[in-house]
C-alpha positions in Angstrom: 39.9 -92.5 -41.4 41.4 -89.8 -38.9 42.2 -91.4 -35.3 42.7 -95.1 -36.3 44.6 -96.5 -33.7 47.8 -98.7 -33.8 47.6 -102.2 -34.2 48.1 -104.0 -30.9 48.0 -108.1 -30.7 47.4 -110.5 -28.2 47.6 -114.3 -28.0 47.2 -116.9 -24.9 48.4 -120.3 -24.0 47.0 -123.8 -24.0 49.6 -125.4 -22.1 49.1 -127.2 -18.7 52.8 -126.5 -16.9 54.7 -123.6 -16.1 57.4 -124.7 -18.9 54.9 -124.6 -21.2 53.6 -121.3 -20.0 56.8 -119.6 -19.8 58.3 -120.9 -23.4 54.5 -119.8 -25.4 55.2 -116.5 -23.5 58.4 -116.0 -24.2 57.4 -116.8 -27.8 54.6 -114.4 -28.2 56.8 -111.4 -27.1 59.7 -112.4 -29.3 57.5 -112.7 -32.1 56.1 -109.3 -30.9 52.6 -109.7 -29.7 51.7 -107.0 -27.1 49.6 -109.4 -24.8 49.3 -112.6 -23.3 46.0 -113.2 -22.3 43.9 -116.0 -20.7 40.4 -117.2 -20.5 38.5 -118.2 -17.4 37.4 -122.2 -17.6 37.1 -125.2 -15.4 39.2 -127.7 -16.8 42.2 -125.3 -17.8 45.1 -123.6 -15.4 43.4 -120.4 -13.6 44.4 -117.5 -15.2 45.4 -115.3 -12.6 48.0 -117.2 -11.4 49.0 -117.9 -15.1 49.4 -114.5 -15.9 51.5 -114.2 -12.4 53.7 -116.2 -13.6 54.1 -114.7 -16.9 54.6 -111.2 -15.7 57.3 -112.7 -13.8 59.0 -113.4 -16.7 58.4 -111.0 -19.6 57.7 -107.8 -20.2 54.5 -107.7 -22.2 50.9 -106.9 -20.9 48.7 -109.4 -20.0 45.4 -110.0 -19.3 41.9 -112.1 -18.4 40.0 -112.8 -21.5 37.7 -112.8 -19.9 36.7 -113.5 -16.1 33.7 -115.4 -15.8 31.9 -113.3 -13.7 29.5 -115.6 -11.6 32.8 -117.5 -10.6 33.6 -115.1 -8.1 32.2 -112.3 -5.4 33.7 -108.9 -7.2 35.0 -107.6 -4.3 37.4 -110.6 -4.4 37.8 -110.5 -7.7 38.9 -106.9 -7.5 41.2 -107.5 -4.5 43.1 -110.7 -6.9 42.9 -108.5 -9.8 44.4 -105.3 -8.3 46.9 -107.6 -6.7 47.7 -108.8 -10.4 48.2 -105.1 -11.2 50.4 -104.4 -8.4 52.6 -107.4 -8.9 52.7 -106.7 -12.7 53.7 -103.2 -12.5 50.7 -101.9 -13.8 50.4 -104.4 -16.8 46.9 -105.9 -16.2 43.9 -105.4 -19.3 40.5 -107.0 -17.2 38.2 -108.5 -18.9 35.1 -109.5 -17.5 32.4 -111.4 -18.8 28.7 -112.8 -17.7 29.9 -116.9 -18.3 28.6 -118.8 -21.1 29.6 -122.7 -20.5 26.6 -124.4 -18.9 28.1 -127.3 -18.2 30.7 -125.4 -15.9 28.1 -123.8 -13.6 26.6 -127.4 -13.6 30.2 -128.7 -12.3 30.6 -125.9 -10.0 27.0 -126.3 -8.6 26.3 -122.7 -9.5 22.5 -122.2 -11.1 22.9 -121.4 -15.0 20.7 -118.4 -15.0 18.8 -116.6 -17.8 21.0 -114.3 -19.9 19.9 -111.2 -18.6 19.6 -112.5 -15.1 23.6 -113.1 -15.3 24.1 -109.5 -17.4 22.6 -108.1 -14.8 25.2 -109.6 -12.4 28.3 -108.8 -14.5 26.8 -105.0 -14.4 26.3 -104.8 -11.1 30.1 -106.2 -10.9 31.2 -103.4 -13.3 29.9 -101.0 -10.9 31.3 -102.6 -7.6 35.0 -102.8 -9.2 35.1 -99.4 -10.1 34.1 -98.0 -7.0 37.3 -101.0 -5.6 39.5 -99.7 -7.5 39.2 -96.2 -6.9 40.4 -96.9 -3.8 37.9 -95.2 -1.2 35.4 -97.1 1.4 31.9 -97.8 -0.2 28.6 -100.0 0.4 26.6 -101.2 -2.6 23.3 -102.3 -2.2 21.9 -104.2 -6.0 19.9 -106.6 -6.4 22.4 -109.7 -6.7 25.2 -108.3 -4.8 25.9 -106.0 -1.3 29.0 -104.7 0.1 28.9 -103.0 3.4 31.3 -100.2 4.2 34.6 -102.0 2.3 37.9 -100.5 2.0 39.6 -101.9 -1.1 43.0 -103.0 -0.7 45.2 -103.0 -2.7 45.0 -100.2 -5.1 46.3 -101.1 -9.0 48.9 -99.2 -10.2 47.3 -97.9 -13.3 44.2 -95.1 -12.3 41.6 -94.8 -12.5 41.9 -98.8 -13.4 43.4 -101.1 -15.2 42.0 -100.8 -18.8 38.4 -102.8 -18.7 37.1 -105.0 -21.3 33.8 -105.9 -22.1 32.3 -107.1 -24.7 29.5 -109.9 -27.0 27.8 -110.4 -30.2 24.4 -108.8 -28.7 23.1 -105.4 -28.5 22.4 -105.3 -24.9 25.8 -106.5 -24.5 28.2 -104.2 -26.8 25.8 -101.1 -25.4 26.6 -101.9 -22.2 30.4 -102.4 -23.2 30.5 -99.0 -25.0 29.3 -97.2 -22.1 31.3 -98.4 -19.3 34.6 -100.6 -20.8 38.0 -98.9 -22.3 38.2 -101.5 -24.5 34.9 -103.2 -26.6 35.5 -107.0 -27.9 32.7 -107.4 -30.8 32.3 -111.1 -31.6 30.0 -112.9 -33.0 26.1 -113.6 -31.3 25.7 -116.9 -29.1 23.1 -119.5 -30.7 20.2 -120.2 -28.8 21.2 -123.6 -28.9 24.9 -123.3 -28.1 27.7 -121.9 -29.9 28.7 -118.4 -32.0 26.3 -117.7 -35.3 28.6 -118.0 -38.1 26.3 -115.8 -40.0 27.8 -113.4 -37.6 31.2 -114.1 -39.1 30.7 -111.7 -42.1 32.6 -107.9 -42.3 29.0 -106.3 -42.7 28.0 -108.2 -39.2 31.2 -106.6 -37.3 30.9 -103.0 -39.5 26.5 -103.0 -37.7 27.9 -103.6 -34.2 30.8 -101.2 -34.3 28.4 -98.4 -35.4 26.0 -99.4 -32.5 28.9 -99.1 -30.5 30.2 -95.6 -31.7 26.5 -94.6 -31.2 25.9 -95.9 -27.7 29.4 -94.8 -26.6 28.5 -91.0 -28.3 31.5 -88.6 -27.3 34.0 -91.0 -25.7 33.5 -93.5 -28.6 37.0 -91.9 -30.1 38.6 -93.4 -27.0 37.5 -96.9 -27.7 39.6 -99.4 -28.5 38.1 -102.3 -30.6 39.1 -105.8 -29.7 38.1 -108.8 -32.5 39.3 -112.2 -32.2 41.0 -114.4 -35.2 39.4 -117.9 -35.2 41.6 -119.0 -38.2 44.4 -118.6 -40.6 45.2 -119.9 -43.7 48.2 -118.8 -45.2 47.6 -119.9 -49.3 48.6 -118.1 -52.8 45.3 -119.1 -54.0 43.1 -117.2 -51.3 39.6 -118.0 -53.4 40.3 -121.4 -53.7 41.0 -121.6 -50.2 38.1 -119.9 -49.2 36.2 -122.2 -51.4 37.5 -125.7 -49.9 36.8 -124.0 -46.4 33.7 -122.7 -47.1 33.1 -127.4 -48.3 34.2 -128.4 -44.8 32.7 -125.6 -42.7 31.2 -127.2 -40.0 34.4 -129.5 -39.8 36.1 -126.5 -39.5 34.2 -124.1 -37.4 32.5 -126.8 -35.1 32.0 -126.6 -31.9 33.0 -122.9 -31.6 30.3 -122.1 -34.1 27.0 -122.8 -35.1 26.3 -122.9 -38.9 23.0 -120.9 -38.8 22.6 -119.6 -42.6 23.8 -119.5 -46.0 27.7 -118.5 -46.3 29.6 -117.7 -49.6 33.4 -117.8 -50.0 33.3 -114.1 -50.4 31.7 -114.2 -47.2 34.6 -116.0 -45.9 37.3 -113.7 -48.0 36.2 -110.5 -46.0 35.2 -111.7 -42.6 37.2 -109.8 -40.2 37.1 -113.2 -37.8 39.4 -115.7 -40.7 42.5 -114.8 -42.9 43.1 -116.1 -46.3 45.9 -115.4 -48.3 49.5 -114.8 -48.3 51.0 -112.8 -44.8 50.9 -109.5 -47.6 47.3 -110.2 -48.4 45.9 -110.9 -45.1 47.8 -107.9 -43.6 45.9 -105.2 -46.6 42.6 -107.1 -45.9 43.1 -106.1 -42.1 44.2 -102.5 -42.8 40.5 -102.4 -44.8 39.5 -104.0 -41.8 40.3 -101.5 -39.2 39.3 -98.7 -41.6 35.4 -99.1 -41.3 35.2 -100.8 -38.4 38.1 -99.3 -36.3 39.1 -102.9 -34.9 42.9 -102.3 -34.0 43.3 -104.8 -31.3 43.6 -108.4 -32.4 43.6 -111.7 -30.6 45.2 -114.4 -32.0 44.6 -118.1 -30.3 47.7 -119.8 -29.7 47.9 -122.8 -32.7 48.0 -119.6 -35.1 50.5 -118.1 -33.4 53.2 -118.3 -35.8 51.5 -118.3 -38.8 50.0 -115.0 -38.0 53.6 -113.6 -36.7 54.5 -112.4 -40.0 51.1 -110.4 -40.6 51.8 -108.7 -37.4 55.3 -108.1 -38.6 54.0 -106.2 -41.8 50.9 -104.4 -39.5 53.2 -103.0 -37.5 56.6 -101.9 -39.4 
């Protein structure tokens, strides 16, 4: 397919002090990943200070994967995040995203809203950061948020604005992502009762939603950049039998991230985009398939499968 994009990888970090930080950084740029991201969640190391810190000390990109949006106003989310930029030398990728984790807002005494109560929120937020980091004064006036005649301060390096990520498992979400983000994450649909819909772990799943996104982003949809993440990898000579024995223990395996809402097959497993079977050569042609009718280039790896995915990147990108 003509205008594939180059692979690009991100990973993040699990630890809990800044030795720990700075050696998995450290490590994800010597193994050559192009990103070190973090997620947004009480309990964990904020991520904007994180990523601080590892700017500081290596030269990769990094990123919030993702904000949770209700945690903060967004014109103080703008100012920390352009601030991020600015300290970074113009190395920040934002995400953003509407929050998930109930039992966080609960914590936090923040009301856990209907879903498109708290979409509506992240959009307005979409909206209000653009207009910050463009640099001029503005008022907004929605129907969650105002701003009254604010000049943003500072201004990121990178302009218009640090590349934007959005992205879901839903329509109304990955719409909304191909319209305003630079870069789209497709993952798979939350539950109703919690959790991702493994049914939503097959190729055919993610090959649906980037077509709705290539339709909904009409003539800048070329200028994408499709984000998945990696929720496993087994490294195996025997990738059907490994498929099979994963496919036996599936809930094991997959639980809590996922909720196991249908009927999967290990060929199912074999070509989901989301888990890697195989030796490195293997997974690396089943990836190459991947981004060919799909276009998903950029790849997020979670830390424990850092290394075993190292080679694969080595092979995706030499």
């Amino acid at each position: 397919m003509p205008g594939l994009r180059d692979f690009r990888f991100a990973t993040a970090s699990y630890e809990a002090t800044r030795a720990g930080v700075l050696a998995e950084a450290r490590k994800a740029e010597a193994l050559g990943y192009d990103v070190y991201v973090m997620s947004d969640h009480l309990g964990s190391l904020a991520p904007i200070p994180l990523l601080m810190i590892a700017a500081e000390n290596v030269g990769m990109r990094v990123g919030t994967y993702v904000l949770c949006n209700d945690f903060r106003h967004p014109v103080v989310m703008a100012q920390e995040t352009a601030t991020l930029d600015v300290l970074s030398e113009g190395r920040l990728e934002l995400g953003l995203g509407a929050g998930y984790v109930p039992g966080e807002y609960q914590m936090a005494g923040i009301p856990f809203e209907a879903g498109g109560v708290r979409f509506e929120r992240l959009a307005e937020t979409v909206q209000i950061a653009k207009l910050a980091f463009g640099g001029e004064s503005f008022s907004f006036s929605g129907r969650h948020y105002q701003v009254r005649d604010y000049t943003p301060y500072p201004l990121p390096v990178q302009q218009p604005r640090p590349p934007l990520v959005l992205g879901g498992g839903g329509r109304r979400l990955l719409t909304f992502a191909a319209e305003q983000a630079d870069i789209v994450s497709i993952l798979p649909a939350a539950a109703p009762g919690g959790g991702l819909r493994a049914s939503h772990l097959r190729l055919k799943s993610l090959t649906d939603k980037a077509a709705l996104v290539a339709e909904a982003a009409g003539a800048r949809a070329a200028d994408l950049e499709i984000n998945i993440l990696i929720f496993d990898v087994v490294i195996t000579s025997d990738r059907r039998a490994a498929a099979s024995s994963y496919l036996d223990d599936l809930t094991e395996r997959l639980g809590p991230v996922f909720m196991i809402d249908g009927e999967l097959t290990a060929d199912d497993l074999l070509d989901s985009p989301y888990l890697a079977f195989g030796t490195e050569a293997q997974i690396a042609e089943h990836l190459l398939r991947v981004r060919e009718e799909t276009r998903a280039s950029y790849l997020g790896v979670f830390p424990h499968l850092m290394d075993a995915f190292a080679p694969v990147l080595s092979l995706l990108t030499n």
